[in-house]
Backbone as a ProteinNet text record, in pm:
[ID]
protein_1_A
[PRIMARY]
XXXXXXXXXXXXXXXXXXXXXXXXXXXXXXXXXXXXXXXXXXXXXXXXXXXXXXXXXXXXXXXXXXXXXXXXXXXXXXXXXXXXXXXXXXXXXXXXXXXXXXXXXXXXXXXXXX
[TERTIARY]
2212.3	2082.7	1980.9	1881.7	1796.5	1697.2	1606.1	1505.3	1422.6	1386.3	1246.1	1322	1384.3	1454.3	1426	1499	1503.5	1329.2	1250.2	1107.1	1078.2	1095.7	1010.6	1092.9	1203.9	1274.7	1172.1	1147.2	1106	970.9	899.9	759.3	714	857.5	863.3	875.6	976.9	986.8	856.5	824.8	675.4	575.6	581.5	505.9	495.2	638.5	678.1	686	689.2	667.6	546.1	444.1	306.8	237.4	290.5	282.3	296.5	347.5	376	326.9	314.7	253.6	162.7	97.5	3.1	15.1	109.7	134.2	209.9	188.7	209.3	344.4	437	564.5	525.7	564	514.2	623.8	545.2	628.8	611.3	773.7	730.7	670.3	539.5	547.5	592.1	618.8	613.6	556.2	496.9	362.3	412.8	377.6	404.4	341	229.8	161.4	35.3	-3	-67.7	-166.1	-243.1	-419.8	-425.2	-563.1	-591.6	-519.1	-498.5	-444.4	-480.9	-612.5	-636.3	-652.3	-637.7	-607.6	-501.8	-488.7	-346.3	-232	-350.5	-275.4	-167.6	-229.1	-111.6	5.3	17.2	128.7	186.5	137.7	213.2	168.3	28.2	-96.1	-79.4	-13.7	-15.4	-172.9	-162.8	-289.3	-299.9	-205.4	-154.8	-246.8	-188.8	-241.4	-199.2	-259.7	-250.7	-131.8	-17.3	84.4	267.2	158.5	241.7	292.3	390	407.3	429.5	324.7	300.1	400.5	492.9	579.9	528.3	511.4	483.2	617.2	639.2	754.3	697.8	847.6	865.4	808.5	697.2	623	490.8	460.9	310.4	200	127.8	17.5	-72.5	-62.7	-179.3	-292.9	-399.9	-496	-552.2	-578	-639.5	-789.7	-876.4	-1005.1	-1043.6	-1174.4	-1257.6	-1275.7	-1227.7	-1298.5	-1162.6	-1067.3	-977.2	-832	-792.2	-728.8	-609.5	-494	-335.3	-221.8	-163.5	-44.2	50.3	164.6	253.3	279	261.3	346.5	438.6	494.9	593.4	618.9	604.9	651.7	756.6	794.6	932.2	932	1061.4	1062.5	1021.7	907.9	867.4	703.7	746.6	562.5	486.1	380.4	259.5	140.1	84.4	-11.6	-133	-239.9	-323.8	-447.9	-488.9	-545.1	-712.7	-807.1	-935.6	-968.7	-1109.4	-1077.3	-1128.8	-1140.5	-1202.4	-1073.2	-984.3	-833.9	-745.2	-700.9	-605.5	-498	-397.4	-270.6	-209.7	-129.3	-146.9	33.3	140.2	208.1	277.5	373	371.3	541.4	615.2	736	742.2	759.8	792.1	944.1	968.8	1117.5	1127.6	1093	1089.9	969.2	886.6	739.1	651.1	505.7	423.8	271.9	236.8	95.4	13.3	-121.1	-209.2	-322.1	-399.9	-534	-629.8	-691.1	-818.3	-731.4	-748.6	-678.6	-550.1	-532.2	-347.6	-280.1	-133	-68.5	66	137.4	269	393	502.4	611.3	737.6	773.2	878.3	1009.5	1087.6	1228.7	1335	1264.6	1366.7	1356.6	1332.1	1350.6	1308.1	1142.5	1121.6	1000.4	988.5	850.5	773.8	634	529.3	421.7
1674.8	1725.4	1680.7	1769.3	1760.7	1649.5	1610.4	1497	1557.5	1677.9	1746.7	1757.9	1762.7	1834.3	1728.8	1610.5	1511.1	1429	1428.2	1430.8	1488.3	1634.6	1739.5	1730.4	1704.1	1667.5	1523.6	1413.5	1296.8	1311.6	1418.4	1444	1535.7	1609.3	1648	1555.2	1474.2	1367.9	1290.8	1212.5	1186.7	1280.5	1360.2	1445.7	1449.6	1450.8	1521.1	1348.6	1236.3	1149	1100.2	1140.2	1093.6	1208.3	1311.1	1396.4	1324.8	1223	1198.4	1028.8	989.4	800.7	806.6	880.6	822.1	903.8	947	938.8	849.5	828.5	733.3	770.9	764.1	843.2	865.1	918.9	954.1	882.7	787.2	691.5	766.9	699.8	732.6	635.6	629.9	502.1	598.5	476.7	468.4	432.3	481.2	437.1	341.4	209.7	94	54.9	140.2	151.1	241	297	389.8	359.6	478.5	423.6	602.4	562.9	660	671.7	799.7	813.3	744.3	710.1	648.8	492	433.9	286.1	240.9	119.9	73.2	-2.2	-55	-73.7	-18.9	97.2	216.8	188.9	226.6	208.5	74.9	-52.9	-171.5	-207.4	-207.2	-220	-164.8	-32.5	70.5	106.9	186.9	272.4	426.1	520.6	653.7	750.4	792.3	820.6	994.6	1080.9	1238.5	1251.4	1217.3	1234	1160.2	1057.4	968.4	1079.2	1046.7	1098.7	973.7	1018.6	1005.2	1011.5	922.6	969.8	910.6	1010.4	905.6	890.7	799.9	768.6	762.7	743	766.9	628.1	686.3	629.1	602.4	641.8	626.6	741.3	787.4	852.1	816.9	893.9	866.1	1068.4	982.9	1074.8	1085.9	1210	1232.3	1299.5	1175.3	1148.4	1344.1	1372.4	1448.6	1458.1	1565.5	1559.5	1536.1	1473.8	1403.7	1451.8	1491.5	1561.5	1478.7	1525.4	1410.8	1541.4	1400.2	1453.1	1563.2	1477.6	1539.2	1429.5	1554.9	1431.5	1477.5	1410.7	1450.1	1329.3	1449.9	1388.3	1402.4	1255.3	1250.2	1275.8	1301	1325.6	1179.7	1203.2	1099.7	1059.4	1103.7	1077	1198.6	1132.7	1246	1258.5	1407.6	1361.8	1443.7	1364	1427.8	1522	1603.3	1667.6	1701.3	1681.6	1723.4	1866.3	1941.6	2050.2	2065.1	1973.2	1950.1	1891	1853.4	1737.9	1807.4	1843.3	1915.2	1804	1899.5	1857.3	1944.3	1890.9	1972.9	2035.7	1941.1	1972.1	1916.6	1982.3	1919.1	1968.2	1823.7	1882.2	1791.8	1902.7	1855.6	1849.1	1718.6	1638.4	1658.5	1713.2	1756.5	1619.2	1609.7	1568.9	1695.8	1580.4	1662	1664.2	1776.4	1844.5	1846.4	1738.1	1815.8	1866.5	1953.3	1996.6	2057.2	1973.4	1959.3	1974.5	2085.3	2092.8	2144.6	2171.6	2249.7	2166.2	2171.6	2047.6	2149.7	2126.7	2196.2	2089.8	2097.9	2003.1	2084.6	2066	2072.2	2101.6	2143.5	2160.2	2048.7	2065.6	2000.9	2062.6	2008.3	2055.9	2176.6	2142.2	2261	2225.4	2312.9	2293.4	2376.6	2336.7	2425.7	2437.4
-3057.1	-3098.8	-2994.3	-2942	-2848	-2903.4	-2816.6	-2829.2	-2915.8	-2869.2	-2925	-3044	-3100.3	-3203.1	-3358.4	-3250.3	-3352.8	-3386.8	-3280.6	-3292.7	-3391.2	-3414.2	-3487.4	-3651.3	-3679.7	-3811.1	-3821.9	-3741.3	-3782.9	-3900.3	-3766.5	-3820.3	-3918.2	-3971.4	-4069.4	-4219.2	-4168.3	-4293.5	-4333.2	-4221.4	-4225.5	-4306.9	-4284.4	-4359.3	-4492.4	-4508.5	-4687.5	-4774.6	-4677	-4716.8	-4825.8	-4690.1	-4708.5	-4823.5	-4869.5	-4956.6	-5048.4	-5079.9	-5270.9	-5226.6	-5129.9	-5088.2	-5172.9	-5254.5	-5373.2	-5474.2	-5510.2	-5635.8	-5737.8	-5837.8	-5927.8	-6028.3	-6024.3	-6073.3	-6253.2	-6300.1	-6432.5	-6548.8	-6642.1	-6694.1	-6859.7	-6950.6	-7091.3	-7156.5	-7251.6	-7320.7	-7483.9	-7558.5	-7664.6	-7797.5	-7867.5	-7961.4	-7979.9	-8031.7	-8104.2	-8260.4	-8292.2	-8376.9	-8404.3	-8521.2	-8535.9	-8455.1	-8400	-8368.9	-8225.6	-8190.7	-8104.7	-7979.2	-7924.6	-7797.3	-7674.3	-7659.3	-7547.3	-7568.7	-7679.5	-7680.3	-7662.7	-7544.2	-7475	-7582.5	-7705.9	-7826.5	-7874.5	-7904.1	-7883.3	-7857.5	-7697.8	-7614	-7595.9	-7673.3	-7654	-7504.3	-7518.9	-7407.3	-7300.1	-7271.5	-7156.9	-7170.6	-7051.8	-7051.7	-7024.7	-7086.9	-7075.5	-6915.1	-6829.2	-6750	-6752.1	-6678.2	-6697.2	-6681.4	-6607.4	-6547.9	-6655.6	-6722.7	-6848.6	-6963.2	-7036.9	-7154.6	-7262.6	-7352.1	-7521	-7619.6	-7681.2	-7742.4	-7845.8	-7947	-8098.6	-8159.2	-8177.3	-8344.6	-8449.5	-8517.8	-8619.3	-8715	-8797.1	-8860.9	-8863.3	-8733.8	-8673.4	-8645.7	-8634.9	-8643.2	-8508.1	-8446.5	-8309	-8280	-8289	-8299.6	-8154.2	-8116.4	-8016.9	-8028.2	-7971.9	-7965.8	-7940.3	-7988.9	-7912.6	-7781.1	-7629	-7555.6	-7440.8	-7504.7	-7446.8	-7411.3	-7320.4	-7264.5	-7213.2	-7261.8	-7228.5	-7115.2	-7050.9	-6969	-7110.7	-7127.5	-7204.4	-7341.7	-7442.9	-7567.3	-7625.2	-7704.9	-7711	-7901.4	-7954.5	-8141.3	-8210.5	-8193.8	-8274.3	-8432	-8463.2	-8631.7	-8656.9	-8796.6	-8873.6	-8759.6	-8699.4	-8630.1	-8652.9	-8594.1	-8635.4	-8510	-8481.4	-8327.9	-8423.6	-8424.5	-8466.7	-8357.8	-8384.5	-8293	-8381.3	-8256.9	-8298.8	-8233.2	-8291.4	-8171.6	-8073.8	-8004.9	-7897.8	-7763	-7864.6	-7761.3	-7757.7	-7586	-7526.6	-7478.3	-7475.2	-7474.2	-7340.5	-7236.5	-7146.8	-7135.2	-7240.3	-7268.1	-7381.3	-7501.3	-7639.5	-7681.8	-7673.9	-7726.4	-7880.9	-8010.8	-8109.6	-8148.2	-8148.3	-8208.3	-8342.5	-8408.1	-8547.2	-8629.6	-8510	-8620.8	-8695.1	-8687.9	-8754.4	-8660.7	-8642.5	-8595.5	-8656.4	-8714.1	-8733.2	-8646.6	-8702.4	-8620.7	-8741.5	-8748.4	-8853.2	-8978.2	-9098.8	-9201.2	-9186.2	-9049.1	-9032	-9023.3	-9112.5	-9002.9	-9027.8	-8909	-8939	-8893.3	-8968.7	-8944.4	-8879.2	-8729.6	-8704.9	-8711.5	-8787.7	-8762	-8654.2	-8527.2	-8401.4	-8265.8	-8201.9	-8083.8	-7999.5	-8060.2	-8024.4	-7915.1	-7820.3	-7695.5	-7708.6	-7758.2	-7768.9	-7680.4
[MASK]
++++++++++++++++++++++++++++++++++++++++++++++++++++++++++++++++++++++++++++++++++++++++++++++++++++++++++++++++++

């Protein structure tokens, strides 16, 4: 393989490197106890970032504030994500929990991505 060759693959890698050098890899937490989406309480003192996914369990209830906009969540059977109408969700897989949004709430089946 020529010089130039192997130069121009280098500065390619370099490249595609420095493409993701600040990004933050996207972690799951897990509720630990009822309470709002953006308290680290929550998450067993995480701090949910756009890129994080939200998993509520089973037993817990996590509400999402007014205004407040999440990576991905994701509700297991026996949990619950509460929604205001103002709090977006930017992706939502229900494990056979429960949804509410103001007086709606709908429960799951399994496995479903909404």
């Amino acid at each position: 393989m020529s010089r130039a060759k192997m130069l121009g693959i280098g500065v390619s890698l370099v490249a595609v490197l420095l493409m993701f050098a600040g990004q933050a890899p996207a972690t799951t937490y897990t509720s630990t106890q009822s309470g709002t989406w953006t308290d680290s309480a929550t998450w067993g003192g995480h701090t949910l970032t756009s890129s994080d996914t939200g998993e509520v369990t089973n037993g817990y209830t996590v509400a999402l504030p007014g205004g407040t906009t999440t990576g991905t969540a994701r509700v297991d059977a026996g949990g619950t994500l509460a929604l205001t109408a103002s709090g977006a969700v930017s992706k939502l897989y229900m494990e056979g929990g429960t949804l509410n949004v103001g007086s709606y709430e709908y429960t799951d089946a399994g496995g479903v991505q909404r």
